[in-house]
N, CA, C and O atoms as CSV, one atom per row, in Angstrom:
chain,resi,resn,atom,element,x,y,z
A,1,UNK,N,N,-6.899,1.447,23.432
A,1,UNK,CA,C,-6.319,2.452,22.575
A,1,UNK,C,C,-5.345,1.851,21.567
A,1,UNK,O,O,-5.211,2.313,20.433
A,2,UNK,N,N,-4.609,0.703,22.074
A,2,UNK,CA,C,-3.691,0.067,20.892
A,2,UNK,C,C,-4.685,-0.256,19.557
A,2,UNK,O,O,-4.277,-0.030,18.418
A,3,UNK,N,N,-5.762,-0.697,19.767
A,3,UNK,CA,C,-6.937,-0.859,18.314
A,3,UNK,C,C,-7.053,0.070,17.611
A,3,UNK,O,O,-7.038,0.350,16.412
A,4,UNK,N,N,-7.242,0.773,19.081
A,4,UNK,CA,C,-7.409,1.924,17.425
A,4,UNK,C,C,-5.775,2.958,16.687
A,4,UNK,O,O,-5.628,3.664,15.690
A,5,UNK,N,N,-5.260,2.718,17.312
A,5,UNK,CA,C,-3.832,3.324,17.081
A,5,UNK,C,C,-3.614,2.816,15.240
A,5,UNK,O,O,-3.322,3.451,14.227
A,6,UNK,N,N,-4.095,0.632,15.664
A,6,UNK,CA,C,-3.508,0.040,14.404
A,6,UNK,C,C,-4.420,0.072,13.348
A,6,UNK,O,O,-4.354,-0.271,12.167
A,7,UNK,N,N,-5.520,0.699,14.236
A,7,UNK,CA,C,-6.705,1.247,12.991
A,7,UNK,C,C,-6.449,2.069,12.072
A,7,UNK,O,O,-6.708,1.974,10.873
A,8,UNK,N,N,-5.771,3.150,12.811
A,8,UNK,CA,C,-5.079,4.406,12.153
A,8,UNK,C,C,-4.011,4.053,11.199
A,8,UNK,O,O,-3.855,4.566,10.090
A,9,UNK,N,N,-3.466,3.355,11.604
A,9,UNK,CA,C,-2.149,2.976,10.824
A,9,UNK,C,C,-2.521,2.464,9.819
A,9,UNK,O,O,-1.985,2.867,8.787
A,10,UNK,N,N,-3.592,1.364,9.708
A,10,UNK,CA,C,-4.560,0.684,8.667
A,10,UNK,C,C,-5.077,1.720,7.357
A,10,UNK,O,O,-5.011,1.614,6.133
A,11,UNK,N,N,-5.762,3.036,8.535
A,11,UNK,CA,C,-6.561,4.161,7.603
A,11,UNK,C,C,-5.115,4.517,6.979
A,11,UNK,O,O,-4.923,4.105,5.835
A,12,UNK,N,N,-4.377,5.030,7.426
A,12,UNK,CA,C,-3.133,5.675,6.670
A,12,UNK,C,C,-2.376,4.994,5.583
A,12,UNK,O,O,-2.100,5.715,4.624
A,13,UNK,N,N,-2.074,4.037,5.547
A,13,UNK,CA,C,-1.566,3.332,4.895
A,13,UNK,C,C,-2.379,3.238,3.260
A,13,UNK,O,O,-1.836,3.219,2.155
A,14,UNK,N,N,-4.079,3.181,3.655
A,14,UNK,CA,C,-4.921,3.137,2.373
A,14,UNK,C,C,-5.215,4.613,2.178
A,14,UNK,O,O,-6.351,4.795,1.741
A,15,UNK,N,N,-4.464,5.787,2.393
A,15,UNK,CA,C,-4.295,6.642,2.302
A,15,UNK,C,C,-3.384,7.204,1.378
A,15,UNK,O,O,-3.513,8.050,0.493
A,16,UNK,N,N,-2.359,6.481,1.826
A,16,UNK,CA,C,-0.904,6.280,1.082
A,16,UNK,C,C,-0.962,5.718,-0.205
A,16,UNK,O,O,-0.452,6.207,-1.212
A,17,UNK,N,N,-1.728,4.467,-0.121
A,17,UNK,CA,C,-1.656,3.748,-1.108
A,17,UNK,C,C,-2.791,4.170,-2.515
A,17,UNK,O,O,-2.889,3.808,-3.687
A,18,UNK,N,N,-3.403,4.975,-1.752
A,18,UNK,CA,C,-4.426,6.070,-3.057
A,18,UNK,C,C,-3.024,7.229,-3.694
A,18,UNK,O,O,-2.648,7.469,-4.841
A,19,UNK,N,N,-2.654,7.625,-2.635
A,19,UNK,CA,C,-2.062,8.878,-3.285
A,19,UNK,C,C,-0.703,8.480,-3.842
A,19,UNK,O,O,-0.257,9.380,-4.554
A,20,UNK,N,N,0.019,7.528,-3.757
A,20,UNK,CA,C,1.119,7.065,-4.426
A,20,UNK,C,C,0.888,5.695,-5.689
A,20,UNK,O,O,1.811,5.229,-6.357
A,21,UNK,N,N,-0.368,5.313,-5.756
A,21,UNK,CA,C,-0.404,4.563,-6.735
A,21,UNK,C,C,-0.196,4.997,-7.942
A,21,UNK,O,O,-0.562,4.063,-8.656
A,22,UNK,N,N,0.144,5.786,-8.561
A,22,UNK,CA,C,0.073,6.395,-10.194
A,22,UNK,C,C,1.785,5.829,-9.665
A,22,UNK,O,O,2.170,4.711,-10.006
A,23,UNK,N,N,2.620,6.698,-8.877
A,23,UNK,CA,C,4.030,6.405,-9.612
A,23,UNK,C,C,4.715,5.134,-9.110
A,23,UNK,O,O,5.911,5.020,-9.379
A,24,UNK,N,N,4.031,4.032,-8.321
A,24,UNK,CA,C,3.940,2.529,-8.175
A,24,UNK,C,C,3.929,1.800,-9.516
A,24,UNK,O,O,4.789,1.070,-10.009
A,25,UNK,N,N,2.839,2.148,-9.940
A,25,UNK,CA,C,1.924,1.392,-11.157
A,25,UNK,C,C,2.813,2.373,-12.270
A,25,UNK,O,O,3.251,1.700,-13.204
A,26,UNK,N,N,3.092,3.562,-12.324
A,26,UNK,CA,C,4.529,3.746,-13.435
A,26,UNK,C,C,6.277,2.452,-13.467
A,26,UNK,O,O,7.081,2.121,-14.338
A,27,UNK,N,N,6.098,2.157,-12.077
A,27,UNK,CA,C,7.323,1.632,-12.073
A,27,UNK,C,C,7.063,-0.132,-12.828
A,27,UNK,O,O,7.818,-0.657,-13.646
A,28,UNK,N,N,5.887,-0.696,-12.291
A,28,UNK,CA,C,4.960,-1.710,-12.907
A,28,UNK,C,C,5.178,-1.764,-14.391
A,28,UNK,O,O,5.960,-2.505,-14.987
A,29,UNK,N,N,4.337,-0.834,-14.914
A,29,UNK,CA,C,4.031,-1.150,-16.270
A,29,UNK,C,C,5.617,-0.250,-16.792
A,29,UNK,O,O,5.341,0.230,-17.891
A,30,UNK,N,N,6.758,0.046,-16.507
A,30,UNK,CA,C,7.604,0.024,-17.003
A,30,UNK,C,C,8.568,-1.440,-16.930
A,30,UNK,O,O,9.288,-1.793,-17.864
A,31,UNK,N,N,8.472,-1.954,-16.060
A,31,UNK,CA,C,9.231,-3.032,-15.751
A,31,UNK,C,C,8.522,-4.489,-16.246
A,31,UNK,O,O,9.122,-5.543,-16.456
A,32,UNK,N,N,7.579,-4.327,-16.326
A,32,UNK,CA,C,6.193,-5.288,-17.215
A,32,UNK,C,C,6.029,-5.194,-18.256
A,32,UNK,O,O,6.055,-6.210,-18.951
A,33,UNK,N,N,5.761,-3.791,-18.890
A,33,UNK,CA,C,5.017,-3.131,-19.907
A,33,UNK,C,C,3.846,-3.530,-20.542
A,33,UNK,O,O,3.398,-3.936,-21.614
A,34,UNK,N,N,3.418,-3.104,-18.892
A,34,UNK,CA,C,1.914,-3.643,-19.044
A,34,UNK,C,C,1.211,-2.389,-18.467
A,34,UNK,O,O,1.098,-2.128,-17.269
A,35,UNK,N,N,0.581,-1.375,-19.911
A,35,UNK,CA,C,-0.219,-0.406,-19.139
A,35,UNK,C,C,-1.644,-0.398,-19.673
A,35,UNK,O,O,-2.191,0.615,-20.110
A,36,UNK,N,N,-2.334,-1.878,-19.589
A,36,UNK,CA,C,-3.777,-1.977,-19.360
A,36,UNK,C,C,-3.863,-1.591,-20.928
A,36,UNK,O,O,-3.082,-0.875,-21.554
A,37,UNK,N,N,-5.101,-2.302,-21.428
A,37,UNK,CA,C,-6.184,-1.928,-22.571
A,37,UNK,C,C,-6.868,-0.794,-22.445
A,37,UNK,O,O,-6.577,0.394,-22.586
A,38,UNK,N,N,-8.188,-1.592,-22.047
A,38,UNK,CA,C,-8.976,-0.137,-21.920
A,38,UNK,C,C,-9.477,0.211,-20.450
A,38,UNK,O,O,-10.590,0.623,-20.124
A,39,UNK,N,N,-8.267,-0.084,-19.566
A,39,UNK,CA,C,-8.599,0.007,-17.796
A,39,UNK,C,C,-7.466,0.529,-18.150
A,39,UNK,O,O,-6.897,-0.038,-19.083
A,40,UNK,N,N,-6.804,1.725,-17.547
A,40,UNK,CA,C,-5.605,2.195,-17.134
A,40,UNK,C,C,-4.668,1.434,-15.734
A,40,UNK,O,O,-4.749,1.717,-14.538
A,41,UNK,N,N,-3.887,0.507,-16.344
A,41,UNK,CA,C,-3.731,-0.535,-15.613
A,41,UNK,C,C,-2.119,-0.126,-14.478
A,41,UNK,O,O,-1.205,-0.746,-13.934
A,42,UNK,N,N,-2.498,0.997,-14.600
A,42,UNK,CA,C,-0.877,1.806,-13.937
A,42,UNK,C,C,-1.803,1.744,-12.595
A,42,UNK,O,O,-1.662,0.689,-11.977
A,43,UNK,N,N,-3.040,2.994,-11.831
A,43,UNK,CA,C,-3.619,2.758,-11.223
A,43,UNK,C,C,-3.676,1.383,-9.933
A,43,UNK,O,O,-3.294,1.049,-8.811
A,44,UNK,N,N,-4.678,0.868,-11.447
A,44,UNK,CA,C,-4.977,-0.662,-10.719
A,44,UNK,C,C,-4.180,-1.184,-10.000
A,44,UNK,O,O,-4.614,-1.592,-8.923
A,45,UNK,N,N,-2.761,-1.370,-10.299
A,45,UNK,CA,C,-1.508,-2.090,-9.842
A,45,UNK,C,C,-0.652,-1.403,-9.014
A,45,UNK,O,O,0.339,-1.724,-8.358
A,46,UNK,N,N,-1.011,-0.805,-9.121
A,46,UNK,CA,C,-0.017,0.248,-7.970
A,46,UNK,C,C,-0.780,0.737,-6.800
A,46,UNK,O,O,-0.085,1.254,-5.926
A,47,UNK,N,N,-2.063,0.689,-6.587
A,47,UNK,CA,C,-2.342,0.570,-5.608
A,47,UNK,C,C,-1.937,-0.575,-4.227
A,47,UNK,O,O,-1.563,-0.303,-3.086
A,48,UNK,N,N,-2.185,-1.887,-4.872
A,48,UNK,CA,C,-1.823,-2.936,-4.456
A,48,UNK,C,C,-0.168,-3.035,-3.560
A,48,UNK,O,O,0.155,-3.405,-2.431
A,49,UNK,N,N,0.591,-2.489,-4.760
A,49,UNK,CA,C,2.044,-2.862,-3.887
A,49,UNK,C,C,2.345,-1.776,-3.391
A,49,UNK,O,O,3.513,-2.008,-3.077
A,50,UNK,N,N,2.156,-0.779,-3.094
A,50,UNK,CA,C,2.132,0.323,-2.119
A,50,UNK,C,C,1.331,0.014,-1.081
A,50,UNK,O,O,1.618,0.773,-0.155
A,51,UNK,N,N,0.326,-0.850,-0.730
A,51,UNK,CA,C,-0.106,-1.342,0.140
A,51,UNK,C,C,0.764,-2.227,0.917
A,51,UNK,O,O,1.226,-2.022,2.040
A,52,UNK,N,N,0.896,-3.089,0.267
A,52,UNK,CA,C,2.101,-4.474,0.137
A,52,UNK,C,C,3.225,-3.984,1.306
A,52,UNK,O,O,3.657,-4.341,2.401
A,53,UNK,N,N,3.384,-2.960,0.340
A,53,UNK,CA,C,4.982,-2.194,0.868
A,53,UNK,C,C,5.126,-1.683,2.052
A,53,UNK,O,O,5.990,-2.187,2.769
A,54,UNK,N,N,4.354,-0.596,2.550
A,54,UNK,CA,C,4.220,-0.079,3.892
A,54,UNK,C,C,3.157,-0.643,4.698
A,54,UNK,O,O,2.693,0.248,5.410
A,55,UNK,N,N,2.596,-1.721,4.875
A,55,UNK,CA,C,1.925,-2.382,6.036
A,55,UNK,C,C,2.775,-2.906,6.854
A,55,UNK,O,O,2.900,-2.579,8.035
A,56,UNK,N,N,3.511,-3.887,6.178
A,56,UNK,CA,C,4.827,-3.969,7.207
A,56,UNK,C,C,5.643,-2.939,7.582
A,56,UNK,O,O,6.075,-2.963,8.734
A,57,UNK,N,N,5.970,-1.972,6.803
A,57,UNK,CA,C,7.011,-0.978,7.022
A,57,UNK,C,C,6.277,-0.285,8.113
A,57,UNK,O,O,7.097,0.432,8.686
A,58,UNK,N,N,5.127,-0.176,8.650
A,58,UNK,CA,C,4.453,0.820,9.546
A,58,UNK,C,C,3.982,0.049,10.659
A,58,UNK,O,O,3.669,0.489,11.766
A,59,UNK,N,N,3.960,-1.163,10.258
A,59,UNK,CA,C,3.813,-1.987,11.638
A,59,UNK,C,C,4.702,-2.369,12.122
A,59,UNK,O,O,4.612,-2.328,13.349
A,60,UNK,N,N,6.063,-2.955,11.560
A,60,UNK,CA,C,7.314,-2.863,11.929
A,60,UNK,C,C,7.715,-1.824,12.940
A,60,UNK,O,O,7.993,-2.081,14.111
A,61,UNK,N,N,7.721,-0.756,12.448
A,61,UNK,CA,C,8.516,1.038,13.014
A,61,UNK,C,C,7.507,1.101,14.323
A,61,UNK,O,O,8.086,0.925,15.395
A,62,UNK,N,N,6.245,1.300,14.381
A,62,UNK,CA,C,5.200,1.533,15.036
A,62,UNK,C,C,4.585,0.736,15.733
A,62,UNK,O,O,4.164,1.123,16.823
A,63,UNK,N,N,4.389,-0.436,15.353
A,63,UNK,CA,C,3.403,-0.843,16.280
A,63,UNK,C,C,3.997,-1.471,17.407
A,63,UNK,O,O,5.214,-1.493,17.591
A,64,UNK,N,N,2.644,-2.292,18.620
A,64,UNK,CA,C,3.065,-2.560,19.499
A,64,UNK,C,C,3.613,-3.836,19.833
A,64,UNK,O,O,4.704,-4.181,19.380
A,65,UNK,N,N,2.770,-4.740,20.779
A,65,UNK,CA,C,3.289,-6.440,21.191
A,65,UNK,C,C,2.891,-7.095,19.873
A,65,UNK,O,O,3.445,-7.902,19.127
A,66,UNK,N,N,1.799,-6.491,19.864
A,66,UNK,CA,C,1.034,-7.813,18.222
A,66,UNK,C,C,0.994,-7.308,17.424
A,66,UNK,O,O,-0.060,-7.442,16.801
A,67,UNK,N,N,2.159,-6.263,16.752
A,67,UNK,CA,C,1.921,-5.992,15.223
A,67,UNK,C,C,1.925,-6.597,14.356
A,67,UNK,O,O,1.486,-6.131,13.304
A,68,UNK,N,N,2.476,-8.033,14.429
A,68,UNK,CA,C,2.739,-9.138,13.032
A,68,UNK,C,C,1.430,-9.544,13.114
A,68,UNK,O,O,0.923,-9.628,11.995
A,69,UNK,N,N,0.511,-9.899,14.238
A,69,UNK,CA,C,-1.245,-10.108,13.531
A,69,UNK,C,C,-1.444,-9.274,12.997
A,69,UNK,O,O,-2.274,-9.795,12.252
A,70,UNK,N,N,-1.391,-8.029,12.595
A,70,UNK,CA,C,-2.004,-6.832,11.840
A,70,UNK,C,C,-1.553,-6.964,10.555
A,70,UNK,O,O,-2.312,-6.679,9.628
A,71,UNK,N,N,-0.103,-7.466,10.287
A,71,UNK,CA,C,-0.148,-7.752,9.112
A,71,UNK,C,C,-0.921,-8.898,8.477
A,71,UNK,O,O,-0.877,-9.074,7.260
């Protein structure tokens, strides 16, 4: 049951990281000012560090003996 617990945590996280990438990738291409040609490059990039961000933060809080392999 711990597998799949960090499975979940896995699914959630790329959950997270769909639905919070627009204001990630706002903070990006403000601090860059880089908002892509003809790819809307706010998206693209903000998916990524919202990932970044809470994998540790949720394996940290949550998980069990071996959460640092999960990261």
């Amino acid at each position: 049951m711990k597998i799949l617990k960090n499975v979940f945590f896995i699914f959630l996280v790329v959950i997270f990281s769909y639905l919070l990438s627009h204001p990630f990738g706002n903070i990006y291409a403000t601090i860059f000012h880089d908002h892509g040609s003809f790819v809307n490059a706010v998206v693209i990039a903000g998916a990524p560090l919202v990932y970044i961000l809470f994998i540790p933060f949720i394996f940290t809080a949550f998980g069990d003996k071996k959460k640092y392999w999960w990261i």
